[in-house]
N, C-alpha and C positions, 0 to 999 in steps of 0.2 A: 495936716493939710486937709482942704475941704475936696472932696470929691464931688465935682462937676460931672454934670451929663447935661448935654446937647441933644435934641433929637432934630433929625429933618427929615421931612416926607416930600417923597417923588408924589405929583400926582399922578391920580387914574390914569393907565397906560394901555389898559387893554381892557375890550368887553368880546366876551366871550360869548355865545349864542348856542347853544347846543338845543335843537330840533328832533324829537322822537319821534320819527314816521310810526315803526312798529316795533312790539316787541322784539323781531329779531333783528332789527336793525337801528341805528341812528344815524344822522344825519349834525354834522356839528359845524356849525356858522360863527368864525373869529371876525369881529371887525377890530381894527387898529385905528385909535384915535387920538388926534394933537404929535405934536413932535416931539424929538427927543428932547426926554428931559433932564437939566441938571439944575441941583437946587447945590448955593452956597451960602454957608456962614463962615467968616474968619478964613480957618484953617480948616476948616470940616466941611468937603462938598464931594458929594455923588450924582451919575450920572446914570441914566438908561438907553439902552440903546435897542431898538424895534427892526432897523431893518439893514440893508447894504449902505446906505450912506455915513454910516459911524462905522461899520464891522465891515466894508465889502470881502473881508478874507474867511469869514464864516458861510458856509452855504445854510442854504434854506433858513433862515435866519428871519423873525418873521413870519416862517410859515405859517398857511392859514388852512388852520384842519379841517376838513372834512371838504376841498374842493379841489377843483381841477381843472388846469387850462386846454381847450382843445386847440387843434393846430388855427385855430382862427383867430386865439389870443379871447376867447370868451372864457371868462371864470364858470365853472359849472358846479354844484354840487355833485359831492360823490358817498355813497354810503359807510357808516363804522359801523362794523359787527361789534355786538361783545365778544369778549373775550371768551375763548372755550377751556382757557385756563384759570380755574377757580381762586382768586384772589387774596385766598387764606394761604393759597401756597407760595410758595419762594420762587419769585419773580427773576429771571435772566438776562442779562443781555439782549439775548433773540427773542425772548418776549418783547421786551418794548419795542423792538425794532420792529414789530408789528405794529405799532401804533403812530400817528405822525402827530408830532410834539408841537407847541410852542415855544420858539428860541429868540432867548434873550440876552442881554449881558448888564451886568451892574459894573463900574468902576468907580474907585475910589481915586477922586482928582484931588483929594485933599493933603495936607501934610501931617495926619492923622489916622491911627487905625480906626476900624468900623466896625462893628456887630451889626448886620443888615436884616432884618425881621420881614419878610414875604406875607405879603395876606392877599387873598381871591373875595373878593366879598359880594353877593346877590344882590342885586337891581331889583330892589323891592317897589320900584314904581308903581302905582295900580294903573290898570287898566291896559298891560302891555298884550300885544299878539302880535305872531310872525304867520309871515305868510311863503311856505313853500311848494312853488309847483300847484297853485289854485287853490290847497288847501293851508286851511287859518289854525293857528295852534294861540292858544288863549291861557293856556293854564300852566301854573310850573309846577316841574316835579318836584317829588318830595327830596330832601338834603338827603335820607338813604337807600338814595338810590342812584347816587353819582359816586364813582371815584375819582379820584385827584392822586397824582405825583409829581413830585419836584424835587430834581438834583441837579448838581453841577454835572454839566460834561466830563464824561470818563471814568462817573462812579454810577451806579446803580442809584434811581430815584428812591425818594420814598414814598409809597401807596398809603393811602389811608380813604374811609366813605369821609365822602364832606359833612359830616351829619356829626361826624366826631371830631372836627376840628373845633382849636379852642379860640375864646372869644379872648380881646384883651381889653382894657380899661378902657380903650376909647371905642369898643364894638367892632373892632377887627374880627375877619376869621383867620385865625394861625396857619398855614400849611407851611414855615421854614422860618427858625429863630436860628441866633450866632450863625449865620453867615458871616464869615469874617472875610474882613478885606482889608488889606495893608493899604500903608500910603501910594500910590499907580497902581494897586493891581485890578486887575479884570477880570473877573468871571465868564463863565458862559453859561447861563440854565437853561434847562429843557422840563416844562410843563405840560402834563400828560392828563387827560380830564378820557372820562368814559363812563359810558353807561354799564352799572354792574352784571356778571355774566349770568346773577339768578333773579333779576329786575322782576318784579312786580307785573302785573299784567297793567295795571292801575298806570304805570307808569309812560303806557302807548300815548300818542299824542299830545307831550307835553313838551316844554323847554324847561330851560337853565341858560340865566341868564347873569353874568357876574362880571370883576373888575378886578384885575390884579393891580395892586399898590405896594412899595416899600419904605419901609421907615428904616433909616440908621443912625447908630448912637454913637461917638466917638468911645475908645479904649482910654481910659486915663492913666498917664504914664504915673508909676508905683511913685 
């Protein structure tokens, strides 16, 4: 028998904005753009979903790091420290729960299982600058000196510097292969991005600016 494989890609679903005021702080700006998306072929279709209109039984779902609404319904920026826990060591529970994630979910709406492949990838636009609070931030950090995690709900993420993620055949950057998802089933992940806790000085007033995307493969039955 020939072994088929399928792929289809959700498009770009998120841009992610992280703003370096100072060394000991960050500031990190998510915008959410286009609606949910499902891509189908045949039998093989997945799904993403960004906010309460697909998931309303997930909280904070969508959330958007590094801001805060005051009682006026005004979105405000609000600061991310690094972490004072050094990133070599064996990350907890109550660590991440220091941190406020981007949540998402993948579901498989097809009648086929899936290996779902996660990439973050840089907006290498030229010529980009953010402007926070009157000041203009023009230049982006270096890849080591961001971290990234990504895990399902209810397990511990995985950390890694984005400097070391791997590339794939078509210029992805890797941060979560074999995700698998059955025929209905749904995921939930949580995407965790920070500035490293022993950052560079180099790395004050700069951004990070990138896109998460998923590709999935169908499982072909033996």
């Amino acid at each position: 028998m020939i072994k088929r494989e399928i792929s289809i890609t959700i498009a770009t679903v998120l841009l992610v904005t992280t703003v370096f005021l100072m060394f000991s702080y960050a500031i990190f700006k998510v915008d959410v753009s286009g609606d949910t998306n499902v891509i189908t072929f045949g039998d093989v279709a997945m799904s993403f979903c960004k906010d309460s209109t697909c998931a309303e039984t997930i909280p904070n779902i969508g959330n958007v790091i590094g801001t805060t609404t005051d009682e006026n319904g005004i979105t405000k920026y609000v600061p991310i420290y690094p972490s004072e826990k050094s990133e070599e060591e064996e990350w907890t529970t109550e660590d991440y729960a220091k941190l406020s994630p981007y949540i998402f979910t993948l579901t498989n709406d097809g009648t086929l299982g899936l290996y779902v492949t996660i990439f973050l990838n840089r907006d290498t636009t030229p010529g980009l600058s953010y402007t926070v609070d009157d000041v203009i931030y023009k230049d982006p950090v270096d890849d080591d000196q961001i971290m990234i995690a990504i895990g399902e709900q209810g397990n511990l993420p995985t950390k890694m510097l984005y400097s070391d993620t791997k590339v794939d055949t078509t210029g992805g950057q890797i941060i979560a292969t074999k995700v698998e998802l059955k025929p209905g089933e749904t995921k939930v992940m949580y995407l965790y991005a920070w500035l490293k806790s022993d950052a560079e000085n180099a790395a004050q007033g700069k951004y990070f600016v990138s896109q998460i995307s998923a590709r999935g493969e169908f499982i072909p039955e033996d």
